[in-house]
C-alpha positions as CSV (number, residue, x, y, z in Angstrom):
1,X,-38.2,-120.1,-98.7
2,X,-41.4,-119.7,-100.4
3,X,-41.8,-117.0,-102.6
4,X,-44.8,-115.3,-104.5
5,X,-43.6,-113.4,-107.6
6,X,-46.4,-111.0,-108.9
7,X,-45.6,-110.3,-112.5
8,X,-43.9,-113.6,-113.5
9,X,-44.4,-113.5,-116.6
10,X,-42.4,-110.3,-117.3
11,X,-38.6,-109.6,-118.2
12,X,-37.8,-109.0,-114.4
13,X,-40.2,-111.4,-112.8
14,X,-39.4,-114.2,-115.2
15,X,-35.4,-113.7,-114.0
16,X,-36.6,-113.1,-110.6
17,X,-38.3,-116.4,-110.7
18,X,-35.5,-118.7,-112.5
19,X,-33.2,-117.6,-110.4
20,X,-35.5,-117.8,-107.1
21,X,-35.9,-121.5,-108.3
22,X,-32.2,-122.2,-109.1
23,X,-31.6,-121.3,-105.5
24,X,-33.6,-124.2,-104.1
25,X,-37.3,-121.8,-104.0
26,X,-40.4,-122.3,-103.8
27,X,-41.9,-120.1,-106.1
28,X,-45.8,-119.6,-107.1
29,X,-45.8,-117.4,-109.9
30,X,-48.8,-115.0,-110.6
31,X,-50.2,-113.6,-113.9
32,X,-53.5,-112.0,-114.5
33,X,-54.4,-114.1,-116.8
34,X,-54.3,-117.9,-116.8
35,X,-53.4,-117.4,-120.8
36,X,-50.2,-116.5,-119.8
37,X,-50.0,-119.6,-118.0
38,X,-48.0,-121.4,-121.0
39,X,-45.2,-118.4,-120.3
40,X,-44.0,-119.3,-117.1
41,X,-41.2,-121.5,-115.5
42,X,-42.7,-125.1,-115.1
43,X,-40.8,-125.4,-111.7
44,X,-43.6,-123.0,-110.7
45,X,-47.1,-123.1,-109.3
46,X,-48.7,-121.0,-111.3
47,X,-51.6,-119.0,-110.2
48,X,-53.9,-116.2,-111.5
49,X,-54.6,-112.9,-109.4
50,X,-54.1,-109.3,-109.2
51,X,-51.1,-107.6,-107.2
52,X,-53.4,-104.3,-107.2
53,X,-56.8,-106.4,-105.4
54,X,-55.4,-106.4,-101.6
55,X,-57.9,-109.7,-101.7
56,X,-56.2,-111.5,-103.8
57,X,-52.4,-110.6,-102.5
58,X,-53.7,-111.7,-98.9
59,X,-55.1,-115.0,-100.6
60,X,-51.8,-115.4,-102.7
61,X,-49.5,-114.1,-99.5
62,X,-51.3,-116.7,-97.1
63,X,-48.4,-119.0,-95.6
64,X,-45.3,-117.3,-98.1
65,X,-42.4,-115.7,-96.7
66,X,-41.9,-113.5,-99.3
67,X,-43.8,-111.6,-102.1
68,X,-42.0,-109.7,-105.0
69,X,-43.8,-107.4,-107.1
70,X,-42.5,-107.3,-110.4
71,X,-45.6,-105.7,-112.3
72,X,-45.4,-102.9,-114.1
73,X,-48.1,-100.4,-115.9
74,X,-49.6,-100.9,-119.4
75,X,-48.5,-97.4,-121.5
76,X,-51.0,-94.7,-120.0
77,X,-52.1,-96.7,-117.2
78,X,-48.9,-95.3,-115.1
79,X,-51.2,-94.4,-111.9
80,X,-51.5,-98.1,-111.5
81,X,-48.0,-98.2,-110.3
82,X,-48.7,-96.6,-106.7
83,X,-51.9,-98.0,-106.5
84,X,-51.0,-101.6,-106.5
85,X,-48.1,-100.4,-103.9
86,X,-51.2,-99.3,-101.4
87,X,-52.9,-102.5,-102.3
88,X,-49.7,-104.8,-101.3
89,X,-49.6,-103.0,-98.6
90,X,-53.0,-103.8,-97.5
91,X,-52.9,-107.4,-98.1
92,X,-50.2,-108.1,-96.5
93,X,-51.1,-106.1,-93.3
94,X,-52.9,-108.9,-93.1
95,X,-50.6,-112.0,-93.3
96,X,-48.4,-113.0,-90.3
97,X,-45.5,-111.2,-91.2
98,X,-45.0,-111.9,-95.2
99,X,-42.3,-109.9,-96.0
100,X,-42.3,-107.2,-99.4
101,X,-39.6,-107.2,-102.4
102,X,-40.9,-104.1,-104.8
103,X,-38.9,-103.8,-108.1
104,X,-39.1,-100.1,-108.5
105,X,-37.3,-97.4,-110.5
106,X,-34.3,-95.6,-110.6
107,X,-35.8,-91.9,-110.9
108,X,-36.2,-91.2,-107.2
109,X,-32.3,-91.6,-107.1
110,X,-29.6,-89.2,-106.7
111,X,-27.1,-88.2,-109.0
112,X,-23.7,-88.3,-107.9
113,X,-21.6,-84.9,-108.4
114,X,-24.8,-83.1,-108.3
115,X,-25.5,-81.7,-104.7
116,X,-29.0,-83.6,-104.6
117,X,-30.3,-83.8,-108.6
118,X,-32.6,-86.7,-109.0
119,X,-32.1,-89.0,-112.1
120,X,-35.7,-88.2,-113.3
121,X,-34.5,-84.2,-113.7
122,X,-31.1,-85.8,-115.6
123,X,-31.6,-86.3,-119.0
124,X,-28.7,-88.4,-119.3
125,X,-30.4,-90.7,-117.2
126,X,-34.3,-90.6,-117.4
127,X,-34.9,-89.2,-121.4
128,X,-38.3,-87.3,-121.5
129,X,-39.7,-90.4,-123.3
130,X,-39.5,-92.4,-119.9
131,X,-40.6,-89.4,-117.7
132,X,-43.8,-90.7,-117.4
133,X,-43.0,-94.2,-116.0
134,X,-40.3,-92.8,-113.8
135,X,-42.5,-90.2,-112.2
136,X,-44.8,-93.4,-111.4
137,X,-42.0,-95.4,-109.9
138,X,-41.4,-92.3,-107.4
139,X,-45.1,-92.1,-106.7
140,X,-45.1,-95.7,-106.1
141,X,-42.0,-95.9,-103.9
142,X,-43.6,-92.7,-101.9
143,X,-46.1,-94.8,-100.9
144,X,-43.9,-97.5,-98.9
145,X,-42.0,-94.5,-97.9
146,X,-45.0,-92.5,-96.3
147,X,-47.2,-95.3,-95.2
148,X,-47.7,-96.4,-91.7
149,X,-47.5,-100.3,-91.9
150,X,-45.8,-103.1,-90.2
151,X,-45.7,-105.0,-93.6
152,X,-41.3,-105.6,-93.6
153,X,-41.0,-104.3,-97.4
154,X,-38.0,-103.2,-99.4
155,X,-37.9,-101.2,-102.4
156,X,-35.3,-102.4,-105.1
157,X,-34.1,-99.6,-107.7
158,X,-32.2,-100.5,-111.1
159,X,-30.2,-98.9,-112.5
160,X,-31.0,-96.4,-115.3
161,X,-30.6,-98.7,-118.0
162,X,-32.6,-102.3,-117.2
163,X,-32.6,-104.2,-119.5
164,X,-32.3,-108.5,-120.4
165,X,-28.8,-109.2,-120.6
166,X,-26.4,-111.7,-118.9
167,X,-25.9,-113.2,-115.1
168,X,-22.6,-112.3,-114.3
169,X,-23.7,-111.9,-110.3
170,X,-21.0,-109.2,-110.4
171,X,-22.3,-105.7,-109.6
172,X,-22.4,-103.0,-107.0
173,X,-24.9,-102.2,-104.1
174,X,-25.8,-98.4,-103.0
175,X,-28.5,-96.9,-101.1
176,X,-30.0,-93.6,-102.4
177,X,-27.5,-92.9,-105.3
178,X,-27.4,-93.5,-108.4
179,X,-24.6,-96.3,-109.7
180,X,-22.4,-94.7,-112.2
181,X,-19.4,-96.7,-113.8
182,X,-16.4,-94.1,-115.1
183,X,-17.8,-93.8,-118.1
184,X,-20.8,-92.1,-116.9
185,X,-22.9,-95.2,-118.0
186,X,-25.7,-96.5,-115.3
187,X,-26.9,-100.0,-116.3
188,X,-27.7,-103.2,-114.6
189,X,-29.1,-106.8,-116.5
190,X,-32.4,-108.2,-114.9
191,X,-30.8,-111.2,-114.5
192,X,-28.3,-109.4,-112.1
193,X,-30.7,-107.6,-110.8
194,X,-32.1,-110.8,-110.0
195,X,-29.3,-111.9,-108.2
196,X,-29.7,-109.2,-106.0
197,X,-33.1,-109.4,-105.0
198,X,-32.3,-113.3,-103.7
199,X,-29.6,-112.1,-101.9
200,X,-31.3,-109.7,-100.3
201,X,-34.4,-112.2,-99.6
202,X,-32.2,-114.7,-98.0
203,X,-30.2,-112.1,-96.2
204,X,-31.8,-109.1,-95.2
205,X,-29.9,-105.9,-94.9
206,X,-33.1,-103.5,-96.2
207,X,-35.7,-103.2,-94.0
208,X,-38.5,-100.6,-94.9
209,X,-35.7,-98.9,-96.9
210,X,-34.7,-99.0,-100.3
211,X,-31.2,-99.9,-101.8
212,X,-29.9,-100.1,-105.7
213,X,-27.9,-102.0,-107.8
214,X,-25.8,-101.3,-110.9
215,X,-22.0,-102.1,-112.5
């Protein structure tokens, strides 16, 4: 499979690409800046463009089966988030079928035990310090929700906690709910979420829907 990974050079692209290539991937990994160039995996092809310029994802797209977007906002540039969603969109409306991994948020999930709350309104889940990025990661997954497109996408949601840990390719898969374990923990490594997001590339089971994953 051939795989474009917008946002390589992040904690969940860089997973998303090592464990892409460990599978037997072609990967071309993108960065806005060619500076960055030194942070990649060196199995990579490493390219320069911008996931929110529908230009350049067509140009990147061209001939892939798959693009992941794995970018994620500078502090106080959260609006980004579903703007580059709108611009994915549009540059792969114009591929021949590329299909659309987005690496969202958990916010837009539902709490379990709570007739409906969404983790952004659950302070155990989504603290007011992270409001801001979680009410981006709803706008942007309202975007693939609400447009009208043939682009095939998927919308991948962590867990509340996402953060680097360990592989252990052990975890649980849900649709709109929020993963809890007993002890009312939600968490999920990016290296597991990783794992996820190549087993849903090389098996779909998603399609224009969104699922989660956590322990």
């Amino acid at each position: 499979m051939r795989i474009t990974v917008f946002g390589a050079a992040g904690n969940s692209g860089s997973r998303v690409v090592t464990e892409a290539l460990s599978r037997g991937h072609e990967v071309t990994a993108v960065v806005r800046d060619a500076a960055r160039f030194t942070e990649l995996h060196p199995d990579a092809a490493h390219r320069t463009g911008d996931a929110a310029d529908p230009d350049h994802v067509a140009e990147l797209s061209a001939g892939q089966d798959l693009v992941v977007n794995a970018t994620r906002p500078a502090p106080g540039r959260e609006q980004d988030h579903p703007a580059v969603s709108r611009a994915l969109l549009g540059g792969l409306a114009r591929t021949d079928g590329v299909r659309l991994i987005v690496i969202g948020g958990a916010g837009s999930l539902t709490v379990p035990g709570t007739e409906g709350v969404l983790a952004i309104d659950d302070p155990r889940y989504v603290p007011a310090a992270w409001r801001h990025i979680a009410e981006a990661s709803n706008a942007q997954y309202e975007v693939l929700r609400t447009t009208d497109t043939t682009v095939p996408w998927t919308y991948l949601s962590p867990a509340a906690l996402f953060e680097p840990g360990v592989r252990t390719g052990e975890f649980r898969l849900a649709k709109d709910e929020l993963l809890v374990a007993p002890d009312g923990s939600s968490a999920i490594s990016m290296e597991d979420l990783a794992v996820a997001l190549l087993d849903e590339a090389e098996n779909p089971r998603h399609h224009r829907a969104r699922f989660t994953v956590g322990y």
